[in-house]
N, C-alpha and C positions, 0 to 999 in steps of 0.2 A: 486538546492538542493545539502548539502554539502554531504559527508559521514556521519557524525555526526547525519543531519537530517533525512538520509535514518536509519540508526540504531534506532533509535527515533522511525519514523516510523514503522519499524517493529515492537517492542517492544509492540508499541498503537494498532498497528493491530491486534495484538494478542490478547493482553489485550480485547480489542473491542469482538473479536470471540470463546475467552474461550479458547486457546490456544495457545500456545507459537508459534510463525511461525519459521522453521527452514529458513536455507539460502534457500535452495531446493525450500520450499513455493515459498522464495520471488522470486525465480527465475522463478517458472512457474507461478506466477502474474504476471511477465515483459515478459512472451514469451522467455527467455531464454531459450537455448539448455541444455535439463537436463544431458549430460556429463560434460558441462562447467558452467552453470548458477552460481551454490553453489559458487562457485571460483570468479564470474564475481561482484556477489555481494559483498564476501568480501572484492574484491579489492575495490570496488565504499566505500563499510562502511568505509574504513581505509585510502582513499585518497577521490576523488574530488566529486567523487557523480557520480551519472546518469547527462545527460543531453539528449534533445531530445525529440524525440517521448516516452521513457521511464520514463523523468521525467514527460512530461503533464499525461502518465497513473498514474503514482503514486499520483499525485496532484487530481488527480479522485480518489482514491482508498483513499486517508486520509478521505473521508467524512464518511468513513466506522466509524469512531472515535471520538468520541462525544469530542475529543484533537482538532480538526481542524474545521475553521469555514467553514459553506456553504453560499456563497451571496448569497445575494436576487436576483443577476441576475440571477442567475441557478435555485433556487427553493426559492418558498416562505417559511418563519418561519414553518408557519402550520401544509407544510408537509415534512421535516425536518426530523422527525423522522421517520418518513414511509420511506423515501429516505435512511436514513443510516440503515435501516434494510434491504433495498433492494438491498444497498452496501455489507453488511456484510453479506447476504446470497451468494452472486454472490461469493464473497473472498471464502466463504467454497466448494463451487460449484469446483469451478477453482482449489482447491488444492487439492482435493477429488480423 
């Protein structure tokens, strides 16, 4: 995941959850330490990205985002929608 695509992301995520997500969010979405997090992410937005255990959570968290596909191998069409509402609640949970 570049920078580029992580700022994307947040953007959609937000979008997705009715609110804008600060860096802060996206850092206590990745488990970052909230003295450093805000910081950790800008740098990943404005250079190479996450990679890691960081980026497969992120790659989990876009399904939040009717922006990003979910395969068939993880969940059927059907329930799709049920699953990125179940995403998008977990997202407001964790920044709450």
């Amino acid at each position: 995941m570049t920078g580029a695509e992580l700022k994307k992301l947040r953007e959609d995520l937000g979008e997705a959850i009715g609110r804008l997500l600060s860096v802060s969010d996206m850092a206590k979405l990745c488990g970052l330490p909230p003295e450093s997090g805000g910081g950790t992410i800008l740098e990943w937005e404005n250079g190479y990205g996450p990679i890691g255990p960081v980026e497969a959570l992120l790659s989990l968290l876009a399904a939040g985002s009717d922006h990003y596909p979910i395969g068939e191998e993880i969940i059927s069409e059907s329930d799709a929608a049920f699953y990125r509402s179940m995403m998008r609640a977990a997202i407001i949970r964790r920044i709450s």
